[in-house]
C-alpha positions as CSV (number, residue, x, y, z in Angstrom):
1,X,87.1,134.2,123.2
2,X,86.2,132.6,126.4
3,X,87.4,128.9,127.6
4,X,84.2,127.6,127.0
5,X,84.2,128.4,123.5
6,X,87.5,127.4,123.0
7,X,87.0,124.0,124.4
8,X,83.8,123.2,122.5
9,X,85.7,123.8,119.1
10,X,88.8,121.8,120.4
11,X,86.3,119.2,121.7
12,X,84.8,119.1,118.3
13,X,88.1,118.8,116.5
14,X,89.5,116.2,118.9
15,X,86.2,114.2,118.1
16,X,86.5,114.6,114.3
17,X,90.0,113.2,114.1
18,X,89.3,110.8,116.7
19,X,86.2,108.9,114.7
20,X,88.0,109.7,111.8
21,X,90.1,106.8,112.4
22,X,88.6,104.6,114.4
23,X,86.1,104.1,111.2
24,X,89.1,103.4,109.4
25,X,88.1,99.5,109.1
26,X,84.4,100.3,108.6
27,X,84.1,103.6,106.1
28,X,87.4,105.8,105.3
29,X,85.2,108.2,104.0
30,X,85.3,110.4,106.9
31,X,88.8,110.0,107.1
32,X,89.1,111.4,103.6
33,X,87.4,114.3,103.8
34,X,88.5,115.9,106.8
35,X,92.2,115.1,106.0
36,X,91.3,116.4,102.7
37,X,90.7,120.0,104.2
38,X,93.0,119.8,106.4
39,X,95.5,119.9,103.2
40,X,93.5,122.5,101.6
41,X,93.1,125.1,104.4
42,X,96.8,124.5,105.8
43,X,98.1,125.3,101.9
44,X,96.0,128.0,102.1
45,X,97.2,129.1,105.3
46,X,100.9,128.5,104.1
47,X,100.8,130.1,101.6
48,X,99.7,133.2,102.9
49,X,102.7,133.2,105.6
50,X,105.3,132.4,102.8
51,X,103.9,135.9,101.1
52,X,104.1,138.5,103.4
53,X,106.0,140.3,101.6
54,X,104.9,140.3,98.3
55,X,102.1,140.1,96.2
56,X,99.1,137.4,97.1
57,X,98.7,134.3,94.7
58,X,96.2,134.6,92.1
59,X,93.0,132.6,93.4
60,X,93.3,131.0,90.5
61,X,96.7,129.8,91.7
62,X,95.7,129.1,95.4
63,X,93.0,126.6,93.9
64,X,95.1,124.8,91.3
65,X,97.5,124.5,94.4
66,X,95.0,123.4,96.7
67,X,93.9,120.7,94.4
68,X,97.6,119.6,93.4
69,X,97.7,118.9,97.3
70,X,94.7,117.4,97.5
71,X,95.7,115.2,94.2
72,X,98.7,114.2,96.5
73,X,97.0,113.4,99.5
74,X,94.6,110.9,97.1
75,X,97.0,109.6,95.2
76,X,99.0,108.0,98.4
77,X,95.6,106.7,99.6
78,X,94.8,105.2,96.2
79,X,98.6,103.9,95.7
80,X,98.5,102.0,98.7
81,X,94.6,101.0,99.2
82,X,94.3,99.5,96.0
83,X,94.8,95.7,95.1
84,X,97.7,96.5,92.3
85,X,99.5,99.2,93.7
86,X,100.0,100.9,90.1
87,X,102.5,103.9,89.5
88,X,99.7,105.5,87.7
89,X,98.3,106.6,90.7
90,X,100.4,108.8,91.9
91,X,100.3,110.4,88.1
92,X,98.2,113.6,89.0
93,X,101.0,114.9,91.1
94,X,103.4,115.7,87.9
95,X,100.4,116.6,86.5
96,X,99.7,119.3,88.8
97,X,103.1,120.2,88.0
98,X,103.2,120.8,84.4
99,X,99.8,122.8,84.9
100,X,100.7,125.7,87.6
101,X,104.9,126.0,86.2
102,X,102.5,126.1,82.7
103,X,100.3,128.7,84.3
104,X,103.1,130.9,85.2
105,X,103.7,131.4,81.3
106,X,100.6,133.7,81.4
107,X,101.2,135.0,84.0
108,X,103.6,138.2,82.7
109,X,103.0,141.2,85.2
110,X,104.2,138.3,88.1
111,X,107.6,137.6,89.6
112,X,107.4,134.1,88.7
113,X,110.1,133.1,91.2
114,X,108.4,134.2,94.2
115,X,104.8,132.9,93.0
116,X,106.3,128.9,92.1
117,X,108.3,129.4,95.4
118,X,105.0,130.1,97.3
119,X,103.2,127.3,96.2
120,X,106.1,124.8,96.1
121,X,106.8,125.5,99.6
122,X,102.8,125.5,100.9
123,X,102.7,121.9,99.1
124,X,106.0,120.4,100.5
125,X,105.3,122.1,103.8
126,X,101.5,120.6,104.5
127,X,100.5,118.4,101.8
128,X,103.6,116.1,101.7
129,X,103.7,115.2,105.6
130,X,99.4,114.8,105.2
131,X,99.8,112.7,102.5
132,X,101.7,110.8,104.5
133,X,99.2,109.5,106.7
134,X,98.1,106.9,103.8
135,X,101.3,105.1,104.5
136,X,101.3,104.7,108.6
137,X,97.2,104.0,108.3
138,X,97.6,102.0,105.6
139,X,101.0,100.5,105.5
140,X,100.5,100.2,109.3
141,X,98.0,101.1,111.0
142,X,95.4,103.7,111.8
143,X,95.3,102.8,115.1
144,X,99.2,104.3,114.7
145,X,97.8,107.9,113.2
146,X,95.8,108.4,116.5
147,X,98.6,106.9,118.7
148,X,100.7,109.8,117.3
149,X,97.9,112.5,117.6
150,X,97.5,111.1,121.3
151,X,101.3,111.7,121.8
152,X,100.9,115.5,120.4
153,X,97.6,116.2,122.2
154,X,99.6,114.7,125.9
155,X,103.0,116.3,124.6
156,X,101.2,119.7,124.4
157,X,99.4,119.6,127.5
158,X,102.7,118.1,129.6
159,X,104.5,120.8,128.7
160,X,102.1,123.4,129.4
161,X,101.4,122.6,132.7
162,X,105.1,121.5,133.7
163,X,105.8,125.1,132.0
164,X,103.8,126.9,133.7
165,X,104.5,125.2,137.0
166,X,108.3,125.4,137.0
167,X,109.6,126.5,133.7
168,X,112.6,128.8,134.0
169,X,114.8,127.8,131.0
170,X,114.0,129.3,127.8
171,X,113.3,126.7,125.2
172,X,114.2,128.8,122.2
173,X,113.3,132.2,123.3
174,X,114.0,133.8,120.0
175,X,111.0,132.5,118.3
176,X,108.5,131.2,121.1
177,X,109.2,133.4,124.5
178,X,107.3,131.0,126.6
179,X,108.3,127.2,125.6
180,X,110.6,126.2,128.6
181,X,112.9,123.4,128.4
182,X,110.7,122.4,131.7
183,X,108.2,122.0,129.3
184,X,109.8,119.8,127.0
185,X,111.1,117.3,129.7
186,X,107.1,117.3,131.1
187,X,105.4,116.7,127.6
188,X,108.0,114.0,126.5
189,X,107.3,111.9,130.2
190,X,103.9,112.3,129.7
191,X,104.0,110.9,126.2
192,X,106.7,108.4,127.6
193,X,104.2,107.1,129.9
194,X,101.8,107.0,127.6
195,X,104.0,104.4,124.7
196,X,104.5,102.4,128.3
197,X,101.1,102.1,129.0
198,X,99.9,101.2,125.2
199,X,102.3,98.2,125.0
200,X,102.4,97.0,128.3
201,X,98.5,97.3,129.3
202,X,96.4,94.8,127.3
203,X,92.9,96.2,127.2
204,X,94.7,99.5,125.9
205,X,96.8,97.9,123.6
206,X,93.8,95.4,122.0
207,X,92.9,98.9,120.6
208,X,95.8,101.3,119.8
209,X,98.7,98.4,119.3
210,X,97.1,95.9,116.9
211,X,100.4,94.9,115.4
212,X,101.8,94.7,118.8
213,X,104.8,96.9,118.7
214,X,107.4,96.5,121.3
215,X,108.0,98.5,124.0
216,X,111.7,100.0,123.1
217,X,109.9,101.1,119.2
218,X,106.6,102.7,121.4
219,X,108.9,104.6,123.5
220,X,111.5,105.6,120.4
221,X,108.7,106.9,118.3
222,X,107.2,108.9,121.4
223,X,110.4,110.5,121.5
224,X,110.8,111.0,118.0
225,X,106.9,113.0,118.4
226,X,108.7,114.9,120.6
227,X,111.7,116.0,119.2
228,X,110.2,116.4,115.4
229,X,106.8,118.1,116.6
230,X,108.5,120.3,119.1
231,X,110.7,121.6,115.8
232,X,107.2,121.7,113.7
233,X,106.5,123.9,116.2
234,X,108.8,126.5,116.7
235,X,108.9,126.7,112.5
236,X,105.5,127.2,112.8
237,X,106.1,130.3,115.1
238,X,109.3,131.2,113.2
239,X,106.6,131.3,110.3
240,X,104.3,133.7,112.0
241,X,107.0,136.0,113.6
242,X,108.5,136.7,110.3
243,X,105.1,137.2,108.8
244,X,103.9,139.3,111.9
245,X,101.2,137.5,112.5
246,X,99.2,135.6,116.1
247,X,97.9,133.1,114.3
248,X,98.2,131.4,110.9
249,X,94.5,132.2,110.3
250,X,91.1,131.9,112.0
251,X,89.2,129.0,110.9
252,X,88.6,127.5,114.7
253,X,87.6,130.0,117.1
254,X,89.6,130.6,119.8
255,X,92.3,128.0,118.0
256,X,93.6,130.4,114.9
257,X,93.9,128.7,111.8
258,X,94.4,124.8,111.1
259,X,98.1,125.1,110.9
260,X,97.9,126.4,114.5
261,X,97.0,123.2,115.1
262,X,99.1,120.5,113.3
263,X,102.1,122.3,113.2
264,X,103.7,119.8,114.8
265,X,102.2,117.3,113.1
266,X,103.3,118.1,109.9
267,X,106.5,116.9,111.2
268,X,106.0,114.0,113.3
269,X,104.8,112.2,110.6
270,X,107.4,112.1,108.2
271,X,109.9,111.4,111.1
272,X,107.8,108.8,112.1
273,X,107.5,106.9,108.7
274,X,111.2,107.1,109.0
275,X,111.7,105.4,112.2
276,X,109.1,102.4,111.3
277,X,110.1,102.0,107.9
278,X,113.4,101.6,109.1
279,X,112.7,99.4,112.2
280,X,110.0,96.9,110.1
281,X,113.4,97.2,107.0
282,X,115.8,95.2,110.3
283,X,113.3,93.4,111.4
């Protein structure tokens, strides 16, 4: 796969995200969808890596597990984008539930263990932190969703290039031989600089800072990016190690699979809901 190729598909996912939310205000339609597969393809990349070594889901498992995650990721938009925010919304996730433990009733010639473990951990693992989303775009911001994808996208490239520049110290050598601690200390000044620069420069924060976070909470939730998605990470390639496996699929050429790409993610946004639920809790 040349660089080319790989840049036009990383272009083109950049871009998708990117208008994704920045039509938040106007149409969250877009935001919807693509978030949408985003939970189905990383379950179904999960779940694949959670199984290698036993005996692939029934489809019809993967797709009542898909949809349970998509019924999550829904039900947090719907819970807190509606006037009333009514418990009934987030109903189709016990629902989904009842149906696939149900299904494993049928399901005689299966270990049932392994199969509920599989899908419990794909949903937990993407569909929970996705779902999340609803509460810092809606709760928040969106402008805060792409702040924190901004983060990611400068934490990765900091470290790569500080990495390969001068990076001498294993990171965790175990489970990703080139992640340096050189690395580390690059990405998080980059995204360092970059929470300076969003509350402290007034054309950049009219756009990525409407509720006009202070300075010490920008630069406390760059480095809580950092620390979570740098552990998303490395589970990620603990993931794909144990499984044997480059990549967690190959749905962007020259990327791998969609996990590949939100690895981190998947745990910067929980730790992030943390941090500014508790900081807007003391406030």
């Amino acid at each position: 796969m040349n660089i080319a190729t790989r840049a036009l598909y990383g272009g083109i996912y950049v871009a998708l995200i990117v208008a994704s939310l920045l039509l938040w205000d106007t149409s969250k339609i877009m935001f919807l969808i693509l978030f949408a597969c985003f939970v189905i393809f990383g379950m179904l990349e999960a779940s694949r890596l959670f199984n290698h070594d036993g005996k692939p889901l029934p489809k019809s498992s993967m797709i009542v597990d898909a949809a349970g995650g998509v019924c999550m990721f829904f039900s947090l938009f719907l819970y807190y984008n509606s006037q009333t925010r009514y418990g009934l919304f987030l109903l189709p996730v016990p629902i989904y539930m009842l149906i696939r433990l149900t299904m494993q009733l049928y399901m005689p010639e299966r270990d049932a263990i392994a199969d509920v473990r599989q899908s419990l951990s794909a949903l937990i693992y993407v569909a929970l932190p996705l779902a999340l989303l609803n509460t810092l775009a809606s709760e928040f911001s969106p402008m805060l969703v792409l702040c924190l994808f901004i983060f990611l996208w400068l934490y990765d490239t900091g470290a790569f290039l500080v990495g390969c520049a001068i990076g001498k110290h294993r990171l965790f050598e175990r489970i990703s031989p080139k992640k340096s601690w050189e690395g580390v200390v690059g990405g998080a000044a980059a995204v360092v600089a970059a929470a300076i620069v969003i509350s402290q420069v007034e054309m950049v924060g009219h756009l990525l800072n409407p509720l006009e976070i202070g300075l010490d909470s920008w630069i406390a939730l760059g480095l809580i990016v950092v620390i979570a998605g740098t552990i998303g990470d490395l589970f990620e390639s603990l993931l794909k190690r144990t499984a044997g496996v480059k990549d967690s699929g190959n749905l962007i050429p020259g990327h791998g699979g969609i996990l590949d790409r939100i690895d981190s993610l998947l745990f910067a946004v929980p730790a992030a809901v943390i941090l500014l639920e508790v900081v807007s809790s003391i406030q």
